[in-house]
N, C-alpha and C positions, 0 to 999 in steps of 0.2 A: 504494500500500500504506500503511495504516496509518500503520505505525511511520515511514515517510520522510517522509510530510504534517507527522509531528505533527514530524520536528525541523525541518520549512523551515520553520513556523508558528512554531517556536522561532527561530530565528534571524533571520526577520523580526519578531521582538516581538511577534507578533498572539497574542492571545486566542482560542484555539478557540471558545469559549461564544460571542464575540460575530459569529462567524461563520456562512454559510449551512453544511450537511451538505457534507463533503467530495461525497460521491457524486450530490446532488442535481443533477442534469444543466441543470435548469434555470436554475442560480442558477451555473454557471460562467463566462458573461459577466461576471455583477459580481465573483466572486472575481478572473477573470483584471485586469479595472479597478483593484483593489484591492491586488491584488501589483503592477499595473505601476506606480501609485501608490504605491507603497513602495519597490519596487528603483531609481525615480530619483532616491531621495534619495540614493545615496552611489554611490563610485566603483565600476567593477568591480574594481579590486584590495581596495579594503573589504569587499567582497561574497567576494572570492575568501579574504580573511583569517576573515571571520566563518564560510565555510561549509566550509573547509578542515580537514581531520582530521575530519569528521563523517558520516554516512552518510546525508546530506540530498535526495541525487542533484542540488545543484548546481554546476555546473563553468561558469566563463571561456570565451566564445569568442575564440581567442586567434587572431592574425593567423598567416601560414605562417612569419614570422619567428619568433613567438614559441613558435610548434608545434615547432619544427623543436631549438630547446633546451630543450625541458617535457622532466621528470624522469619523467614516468610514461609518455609515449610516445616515447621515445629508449628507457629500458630495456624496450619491446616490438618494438623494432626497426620501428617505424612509420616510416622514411623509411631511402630509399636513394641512394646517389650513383651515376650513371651518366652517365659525359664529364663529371663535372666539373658537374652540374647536380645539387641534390636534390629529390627527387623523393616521395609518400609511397607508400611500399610495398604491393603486393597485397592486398588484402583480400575475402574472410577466409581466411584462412591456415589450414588443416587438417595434420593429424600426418603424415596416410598419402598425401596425395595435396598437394605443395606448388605453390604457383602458378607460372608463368611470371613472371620481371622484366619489369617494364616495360621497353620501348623508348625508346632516348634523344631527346628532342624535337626536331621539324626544326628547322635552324638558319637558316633561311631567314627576314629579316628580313620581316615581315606588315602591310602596313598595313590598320590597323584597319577604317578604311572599306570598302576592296575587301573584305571580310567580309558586310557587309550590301548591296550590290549584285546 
């Protein structure tokens, strides 16, 4: 949508003008080149500082640690404890009809290899 292109274009510093047509399907290889070429310049908490409070549609992929105390998915009750393990809760979660909890993971120690055998 419009209005979200134009503040991630803001927030990466890029010039609309000197860009291909958001919508031009052909020229999205080089936009994608060209924002990757820009988000490595800085960390992702600088990216998380510059795009934060904005309606940019960009968000941090964040580790399960760091999920598990994010302010916006803690107050949607996105993760659950069951035995003492957390877990991220059902999804998607409807008014009228609520999910089953997950089940507590076997505790059975797994060596990795026997996996791929």
């Amino acid at each position: 949508e419009p209005q979200f292109y134009a503040l991630l274009l803001q927030g990466l510093e890029l010039d609309p003008a000197e860009l291909p047509a958001q919508m031009d399907t052909s020229k999205w290889p080089e936009l994608k080149e060209l924002f990757a070429d820009v988000f490595v310049r800085r960390t992702r908490d600088e990216w998380t500082e510059i795009f934060g409070g904005t309606d940019a549609c960009v968000t941090p992929v964040l580790t399960f640690a760091e999920a598990e105390t994010d302010e916006h998915l803690t107050a949607r009750g996105d993760f659950v404890d069951i035995d003492g393990i957390t877990q991220h809760a059902s999804a998607p979660r409807f008014s009228r009809t609520p999910p089953q909890q997950p089940s507590a993971p076997a505790r059975e120690a797994v060596n990795i290899d026997d996996l791929w055998r």
